[in-house]
C-alpha positions as CSV (number, residue, x, y, z in Angstrom):
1,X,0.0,0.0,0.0
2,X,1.4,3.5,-0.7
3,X,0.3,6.4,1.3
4,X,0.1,9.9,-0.2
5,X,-1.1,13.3,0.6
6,X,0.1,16.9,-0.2
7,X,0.8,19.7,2.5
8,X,2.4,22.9,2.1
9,X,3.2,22.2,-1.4
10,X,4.8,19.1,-0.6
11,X,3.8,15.6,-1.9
12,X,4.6,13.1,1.0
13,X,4.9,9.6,-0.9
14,X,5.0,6.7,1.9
15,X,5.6,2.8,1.5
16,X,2.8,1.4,4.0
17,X,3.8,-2.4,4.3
18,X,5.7,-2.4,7.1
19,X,4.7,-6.2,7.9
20,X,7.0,-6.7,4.6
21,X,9.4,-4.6,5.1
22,X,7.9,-2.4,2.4
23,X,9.1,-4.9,0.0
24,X,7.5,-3.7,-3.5
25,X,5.2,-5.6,-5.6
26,X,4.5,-4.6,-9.1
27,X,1.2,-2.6,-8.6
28,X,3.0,-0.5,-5.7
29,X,6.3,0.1,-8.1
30,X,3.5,1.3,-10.5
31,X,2.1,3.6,-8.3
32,X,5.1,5.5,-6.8
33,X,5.9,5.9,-10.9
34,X,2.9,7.1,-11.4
35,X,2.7,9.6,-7.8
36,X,6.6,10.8,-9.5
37,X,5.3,11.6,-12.7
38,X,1.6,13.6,-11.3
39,X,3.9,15.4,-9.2
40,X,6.0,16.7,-12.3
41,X,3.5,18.1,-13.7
42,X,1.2,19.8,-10.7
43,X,2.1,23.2,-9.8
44,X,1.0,23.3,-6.7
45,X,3.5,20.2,-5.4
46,X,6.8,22.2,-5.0
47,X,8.8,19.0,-3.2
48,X,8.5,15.5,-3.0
49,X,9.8,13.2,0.1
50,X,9.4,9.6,-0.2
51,X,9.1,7.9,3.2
52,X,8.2,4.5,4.8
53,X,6.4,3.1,7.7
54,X,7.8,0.6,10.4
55,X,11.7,-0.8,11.0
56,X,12.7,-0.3,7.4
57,X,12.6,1.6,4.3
58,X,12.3,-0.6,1.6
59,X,13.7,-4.4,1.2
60,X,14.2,-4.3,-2.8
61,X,11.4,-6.0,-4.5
62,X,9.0,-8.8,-3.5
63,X,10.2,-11.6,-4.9
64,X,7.4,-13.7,-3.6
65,X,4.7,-11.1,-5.3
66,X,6.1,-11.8,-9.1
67,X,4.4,-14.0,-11.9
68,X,4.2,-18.0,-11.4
69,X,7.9,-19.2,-12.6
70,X,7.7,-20.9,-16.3
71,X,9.5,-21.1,-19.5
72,X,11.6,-18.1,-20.0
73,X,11.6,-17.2,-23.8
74,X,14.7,-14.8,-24.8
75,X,14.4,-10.9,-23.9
76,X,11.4,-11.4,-20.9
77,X,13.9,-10.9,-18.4
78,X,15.1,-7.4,-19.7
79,X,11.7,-6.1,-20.8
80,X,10.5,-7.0,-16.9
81,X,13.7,-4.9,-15.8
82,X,13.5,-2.3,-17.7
83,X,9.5,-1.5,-17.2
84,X,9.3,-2.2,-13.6
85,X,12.7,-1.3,-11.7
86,X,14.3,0.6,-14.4
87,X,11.0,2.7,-15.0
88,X,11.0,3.5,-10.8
89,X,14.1,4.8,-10.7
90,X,14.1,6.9,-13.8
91,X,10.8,8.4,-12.3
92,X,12.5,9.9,-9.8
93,X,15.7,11.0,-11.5
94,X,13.7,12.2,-14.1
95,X,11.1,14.1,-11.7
96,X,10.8,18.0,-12.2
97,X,10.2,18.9,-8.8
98,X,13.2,17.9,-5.9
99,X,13.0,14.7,-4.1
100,X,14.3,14.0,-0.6
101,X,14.4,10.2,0.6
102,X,13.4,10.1,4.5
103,X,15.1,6.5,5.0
104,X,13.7,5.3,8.2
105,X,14.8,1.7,8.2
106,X,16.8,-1.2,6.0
107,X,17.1,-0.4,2.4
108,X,17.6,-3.3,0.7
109,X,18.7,-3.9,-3.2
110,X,16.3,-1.4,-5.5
111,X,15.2,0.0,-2.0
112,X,18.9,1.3,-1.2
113,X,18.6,2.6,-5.2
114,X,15.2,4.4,-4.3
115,X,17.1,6.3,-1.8
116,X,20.5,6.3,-4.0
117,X,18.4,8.1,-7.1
118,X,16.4,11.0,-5.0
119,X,18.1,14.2,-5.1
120,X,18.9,14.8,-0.9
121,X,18.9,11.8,1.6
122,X,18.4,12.4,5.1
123,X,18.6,8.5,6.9
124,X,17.9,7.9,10.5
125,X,19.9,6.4,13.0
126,X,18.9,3.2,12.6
127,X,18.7,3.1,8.9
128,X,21.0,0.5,7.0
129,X,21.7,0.1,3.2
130,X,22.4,-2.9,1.6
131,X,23.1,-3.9,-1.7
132,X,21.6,-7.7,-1.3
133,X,21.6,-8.8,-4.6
134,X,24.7,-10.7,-4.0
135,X,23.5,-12.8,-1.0
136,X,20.8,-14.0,-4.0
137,X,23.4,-15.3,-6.6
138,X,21.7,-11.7,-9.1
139,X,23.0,-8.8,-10.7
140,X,22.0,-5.4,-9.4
141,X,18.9,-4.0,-10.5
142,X,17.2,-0.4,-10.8
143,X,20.7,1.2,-12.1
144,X,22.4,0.5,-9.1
145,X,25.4,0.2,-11.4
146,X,24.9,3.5,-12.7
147,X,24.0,5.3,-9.5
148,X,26.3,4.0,-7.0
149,X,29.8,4.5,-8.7
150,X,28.8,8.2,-9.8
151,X,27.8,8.6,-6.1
152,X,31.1,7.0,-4.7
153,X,32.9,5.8,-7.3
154,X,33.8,2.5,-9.3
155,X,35.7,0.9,-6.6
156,X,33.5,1.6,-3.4
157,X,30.6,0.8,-5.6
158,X,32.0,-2.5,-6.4
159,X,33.0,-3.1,-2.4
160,X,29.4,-2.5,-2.0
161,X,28.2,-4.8,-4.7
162,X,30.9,-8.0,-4.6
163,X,30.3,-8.1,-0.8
164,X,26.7,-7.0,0.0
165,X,27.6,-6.1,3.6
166,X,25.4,-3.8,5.5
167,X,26.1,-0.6,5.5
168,X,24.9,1.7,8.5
169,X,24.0,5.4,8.1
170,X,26.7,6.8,9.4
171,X,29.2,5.2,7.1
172,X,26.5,5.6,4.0
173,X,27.5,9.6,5.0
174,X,30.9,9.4,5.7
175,X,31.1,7.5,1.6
176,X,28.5,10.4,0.1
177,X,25.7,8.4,0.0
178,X,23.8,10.5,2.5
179,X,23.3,13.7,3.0
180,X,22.3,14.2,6.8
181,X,21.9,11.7,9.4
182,X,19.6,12.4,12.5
183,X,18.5,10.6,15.7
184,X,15.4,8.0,14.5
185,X,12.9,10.6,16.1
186,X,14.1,13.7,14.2
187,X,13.2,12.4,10.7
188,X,10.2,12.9,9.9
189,X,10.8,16.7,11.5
190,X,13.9,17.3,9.5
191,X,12.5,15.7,5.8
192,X,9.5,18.4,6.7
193,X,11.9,21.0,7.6
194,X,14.0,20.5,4.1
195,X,11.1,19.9,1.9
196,X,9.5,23.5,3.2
197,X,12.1,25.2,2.5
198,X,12.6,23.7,-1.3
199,X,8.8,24.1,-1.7
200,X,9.3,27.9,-1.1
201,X,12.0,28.2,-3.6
202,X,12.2,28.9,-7.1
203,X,10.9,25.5,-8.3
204,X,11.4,26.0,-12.2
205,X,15.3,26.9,-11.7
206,X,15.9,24.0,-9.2
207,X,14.0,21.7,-11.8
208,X,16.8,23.1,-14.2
209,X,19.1,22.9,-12.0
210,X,18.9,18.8,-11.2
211,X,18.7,18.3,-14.9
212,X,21.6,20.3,-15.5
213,X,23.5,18.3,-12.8
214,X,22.2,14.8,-13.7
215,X,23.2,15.2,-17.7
216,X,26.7,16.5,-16.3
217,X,27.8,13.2,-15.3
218,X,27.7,11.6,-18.4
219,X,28.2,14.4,-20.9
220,X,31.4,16.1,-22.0
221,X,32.2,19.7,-21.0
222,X,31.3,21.8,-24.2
223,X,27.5,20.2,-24.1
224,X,27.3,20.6,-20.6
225,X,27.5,24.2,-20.9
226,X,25.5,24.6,-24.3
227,X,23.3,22.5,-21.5
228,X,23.5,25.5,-19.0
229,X,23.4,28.1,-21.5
230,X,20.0,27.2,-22.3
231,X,18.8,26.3,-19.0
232,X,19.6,30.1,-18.0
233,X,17.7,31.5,-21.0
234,X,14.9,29.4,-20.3
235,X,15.2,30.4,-16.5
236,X,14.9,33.9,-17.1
237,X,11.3,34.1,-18.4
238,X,10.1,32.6,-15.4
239,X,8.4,34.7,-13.2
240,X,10.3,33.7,-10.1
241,X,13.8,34.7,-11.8
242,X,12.3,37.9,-12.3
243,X,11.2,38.1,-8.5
244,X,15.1,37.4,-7.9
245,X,16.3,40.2,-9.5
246,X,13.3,42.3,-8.5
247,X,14.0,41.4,-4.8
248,X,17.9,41.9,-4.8
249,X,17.4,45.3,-6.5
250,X,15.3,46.7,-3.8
251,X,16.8,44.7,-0.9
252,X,14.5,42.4,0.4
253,X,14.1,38.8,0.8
254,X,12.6,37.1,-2.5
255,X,8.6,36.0,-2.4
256,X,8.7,32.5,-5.0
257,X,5.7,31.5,-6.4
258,X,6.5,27.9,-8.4
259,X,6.1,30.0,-11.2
């Protein structure tokens, strides 16, 4: 079950199985893809936090909740991949508005990748990420292979991966993988505290501004500014650019509208 409601311009997306772990099945991966790509387009969600109920976060996908086991043909394995955990993550990379990742618990396999592919992580305490696939004899799924080393880099990623140790919060910071780690009781507080504060900014420029830092890693440097180039001209017909400059010129703190 996912959980959802908007407050102060801020879509709160939560994982409700904590009897599971908040292990996904299909029709709850569909739903957080479809919750990523409503909130892109509403202009009155500003932020997005994605959350969780109970002792974890997520535990990677429900491997007990897929389709009866039969004959395989040739290409069903990638199409599964590439439409259910490949789709999730690029949701969320691809969502205009910025995404924290609350992480109250274990995040397990594409549930450590949730986390990995939101824009700011906050983790409590408690929280432990875990690249599992491993322990199961599998790959890594949900571009783990793409997010982790441009998070940490090839060979911390492949510690990570070869070993699939748990990995607690405060060494997920130390590497980068975290932004901010807090006492288990200051989460929810501090996601609400971050996600108010982007949801009063200038949401069209920080939309720019994840695309433009998301193409950077995998473009050269002469397209990544022709990238920026045109991110800034686009930025300046917004009306909250102009409230900027307006602001700055007559010396007062900036009034953002989303717009």
């Amino acid at each position: 079950m996912i959980l959802h409601t908007t407050t102060n311009h801020v879509s709160w997306i939560t994982l409700n199985r904590p009897e599971a772990m908040n292990a996904l099945l299909p029709d709850q991966r569909d739903r957080l893809v479809q919750l990523f790509e409503e909130a892109s387009g509403d202009p009155s969600v500003r932020a997005v936090v994605l959350t969780a109920t109970g002792r974890g976060f997520c535990a990677g996908a429900d491997l007990r909740g897929g389709p009866p086991a039969g004959d395989r043909v040739a290409g069903d394995v990638a199409r599964v991949i590439r439409q259910g955990a490949q789709r999730l993550i690029t949701a969320i990379l691809d969502c205009e508005k910025p995404v924290i990742a609350a992480v109250n618990g274990t995040a397990a396999g594409i549930g450590a990748h949730l986390a990995y592919a939101c824009d700011l992580v906050i983790a409590a305490e408690s929280a432990r990420f875990i690249e599992v696939f491993v322990r199961r004899g599998l790959v890594p799924d949900g571009a783990g292979a793409y997010l982790l080393p441009r998070l940490i880099g090839p060979q911390r990623a492949k510690e990570l991966m070869f070993f699939g140790d748990a990995l607690t919060a405060a060494d997920a910071e130390r590497l980068g993988l975290v932004n901010r780690v807090v006492p288990d009781e200051e989460l929810e507080k501090t996601a609400r505290t971050w996600a108010e504060r982007l949801a009063a900014g200038p949401t069209r420029s920080i939309a720019l501004t994840k695309q433009l830092v998301n193409a950077s890693l995998d473009t050269d440097r002469s397209t990544a500014l022709t990238a920026e180039a045109t991110a800034q001209e686009i930025n300046m017909t917004t009306a909250d650019a102009g409230e900027g400059v307006k602001s700055f010129v007559e010396r007062r703190g900036p009034e953002f509208h989303g717009r």
